[in-house]
C-alpha positions as a Markdown table, in Angstrom:
| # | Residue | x | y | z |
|---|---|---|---|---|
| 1 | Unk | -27.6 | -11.9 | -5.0 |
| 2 | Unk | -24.9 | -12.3 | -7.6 |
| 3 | Unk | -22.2 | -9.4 | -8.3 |
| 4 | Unk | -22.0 | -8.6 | -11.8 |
| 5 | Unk | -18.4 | -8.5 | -13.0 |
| 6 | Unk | -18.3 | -5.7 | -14.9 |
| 7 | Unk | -20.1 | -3.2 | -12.0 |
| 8 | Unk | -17.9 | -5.4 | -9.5 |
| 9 | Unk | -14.5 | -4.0 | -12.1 |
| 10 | Unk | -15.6 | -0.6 | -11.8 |
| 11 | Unk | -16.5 | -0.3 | -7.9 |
| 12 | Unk | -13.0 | -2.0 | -7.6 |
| 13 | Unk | -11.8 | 0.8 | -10.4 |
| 14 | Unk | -13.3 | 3.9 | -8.8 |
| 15 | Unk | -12.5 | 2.8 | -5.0 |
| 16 | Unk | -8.9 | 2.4 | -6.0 |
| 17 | Unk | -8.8 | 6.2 | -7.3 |
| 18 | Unk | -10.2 | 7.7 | -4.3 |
| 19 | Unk | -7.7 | 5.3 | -2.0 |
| 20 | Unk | -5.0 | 7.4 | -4.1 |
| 21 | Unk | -7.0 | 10.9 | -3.8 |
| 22 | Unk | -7.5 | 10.5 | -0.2 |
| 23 | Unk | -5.2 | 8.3 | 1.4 |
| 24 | Unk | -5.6 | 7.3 | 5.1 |
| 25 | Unk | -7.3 | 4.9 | 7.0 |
| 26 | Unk | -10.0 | 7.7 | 9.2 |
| 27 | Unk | -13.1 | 6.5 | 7.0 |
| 28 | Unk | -14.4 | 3.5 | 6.1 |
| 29 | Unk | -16.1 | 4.0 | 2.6 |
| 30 | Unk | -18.1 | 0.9 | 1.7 |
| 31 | Unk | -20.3 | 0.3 | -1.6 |
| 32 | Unk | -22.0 | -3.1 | -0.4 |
| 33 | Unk | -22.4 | -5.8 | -1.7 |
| 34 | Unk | -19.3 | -4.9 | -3.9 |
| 35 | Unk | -16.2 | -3.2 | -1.5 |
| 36 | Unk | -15.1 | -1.5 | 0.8 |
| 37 | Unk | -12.2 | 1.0 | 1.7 |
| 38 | Unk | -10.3 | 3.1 | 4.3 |
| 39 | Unk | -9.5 | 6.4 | 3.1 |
| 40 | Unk | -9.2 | 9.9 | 4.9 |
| 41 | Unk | -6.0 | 11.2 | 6.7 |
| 42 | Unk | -6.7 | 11.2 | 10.2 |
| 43 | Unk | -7.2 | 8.9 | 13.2 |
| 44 | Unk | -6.4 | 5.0 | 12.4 |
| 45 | Unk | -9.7 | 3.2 | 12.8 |
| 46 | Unk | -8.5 | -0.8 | 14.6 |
| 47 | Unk | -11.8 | -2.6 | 15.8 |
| 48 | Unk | -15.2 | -2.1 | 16.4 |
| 49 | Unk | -17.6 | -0.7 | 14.2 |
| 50 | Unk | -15.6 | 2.6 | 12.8 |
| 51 | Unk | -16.6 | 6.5 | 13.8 |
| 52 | Unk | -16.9 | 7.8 | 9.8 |
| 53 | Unk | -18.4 | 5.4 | 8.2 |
| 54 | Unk | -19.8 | 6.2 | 4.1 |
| 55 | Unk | -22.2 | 3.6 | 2.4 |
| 56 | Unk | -23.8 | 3.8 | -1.0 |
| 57 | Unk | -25.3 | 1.2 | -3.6 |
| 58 | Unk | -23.3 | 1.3 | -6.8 |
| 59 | Unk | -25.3 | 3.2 | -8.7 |
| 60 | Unk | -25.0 | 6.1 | -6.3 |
| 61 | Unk | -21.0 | 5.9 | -6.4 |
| 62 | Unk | -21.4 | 6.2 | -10.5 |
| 63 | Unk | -23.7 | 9.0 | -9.9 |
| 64 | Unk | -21.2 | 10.6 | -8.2 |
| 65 | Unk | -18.2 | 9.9 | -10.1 |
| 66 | Unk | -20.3 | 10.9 | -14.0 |
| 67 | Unk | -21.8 | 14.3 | -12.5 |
| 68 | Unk | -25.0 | 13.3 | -11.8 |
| 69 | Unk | -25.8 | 13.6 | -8.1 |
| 70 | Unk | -23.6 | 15.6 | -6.0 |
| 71 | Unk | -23.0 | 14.8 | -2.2 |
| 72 | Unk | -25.3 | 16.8 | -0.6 |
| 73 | Unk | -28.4 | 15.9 | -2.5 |
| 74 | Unk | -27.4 | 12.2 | -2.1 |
| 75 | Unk | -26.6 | 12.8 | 1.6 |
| 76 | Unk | -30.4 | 14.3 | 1.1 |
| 77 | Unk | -32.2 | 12.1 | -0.6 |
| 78 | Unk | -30.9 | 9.0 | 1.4 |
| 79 | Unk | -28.7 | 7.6 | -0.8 |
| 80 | Unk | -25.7 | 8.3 | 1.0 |
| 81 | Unk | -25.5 | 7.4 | 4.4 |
| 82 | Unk | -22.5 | 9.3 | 6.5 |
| 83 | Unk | -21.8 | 8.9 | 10.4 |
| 84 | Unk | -19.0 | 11.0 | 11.6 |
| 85 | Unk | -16.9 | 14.5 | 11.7 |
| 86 | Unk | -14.8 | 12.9 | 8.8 |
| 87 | Unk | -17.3 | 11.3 | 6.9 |
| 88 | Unk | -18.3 | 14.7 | 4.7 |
| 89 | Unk | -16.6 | 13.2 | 1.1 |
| 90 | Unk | -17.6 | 15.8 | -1.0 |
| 91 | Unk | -14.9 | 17.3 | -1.4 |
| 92 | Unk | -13.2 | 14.1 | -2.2 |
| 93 | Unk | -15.8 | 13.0 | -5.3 |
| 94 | Unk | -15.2 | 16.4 | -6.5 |
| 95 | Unk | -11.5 | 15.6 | -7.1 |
| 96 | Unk | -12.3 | 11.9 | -8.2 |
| 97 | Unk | -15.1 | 13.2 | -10.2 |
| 98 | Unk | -12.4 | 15.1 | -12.5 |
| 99 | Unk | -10.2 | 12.2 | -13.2 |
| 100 | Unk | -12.0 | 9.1 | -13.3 |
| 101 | Unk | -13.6 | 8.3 | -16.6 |
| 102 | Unk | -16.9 | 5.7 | -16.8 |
| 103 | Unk | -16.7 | 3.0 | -19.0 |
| 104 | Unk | -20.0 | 1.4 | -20.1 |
């Protein structure tokens, strides 16, 4: 499966925001097949399979970031899967949600 550029450009985009929101290295976030990111003060995460782990398809991250979806009824409907006491971002896409602007 290719990765378009432009979705590629704006995972990148929206990832890098949230690094700066929440910096840390407690959660991995990961938007597969795109990117991934550590964010979340708290315990360093070294090896292994991490303990708060977030994964979502691109379209969920933009649904998150424009207003459309919030966390829990993506957590809900299955289109955000989150393992572990630090993996609840909502609070996270809230802030993001207010300062990131989609381009299309």
């Amino acid at each position: 499966m290719a990765r378009d550029p432009l979705v590629l450009a704006q995972v990148k985009a929206i990832l890098e925001q949230i690094s700066m929101i929440a910096p840390g290295k407690s959660v991995e976030l990961r938007v597969p097949p795109f990117a991934a990111i550590q964010c979340v003060n708290g315990p360093k995460h070294t090896r292994g399979t991490p303990p708060n782990v977030v994964e979502m398809n691109a379209d969920t991250l933009f649904d998150l970031i424009d207003g459309s979806l919030t966390w829990e009824q993506g957590v809900h409907d299955g289109a955000i899967q989150a393992s572990g006491e630090r993996a609840d971002l909502s609070s996270v896409f809230q802030a993001a949600a207010g300062t990131i602007r989609m381009t299309e």
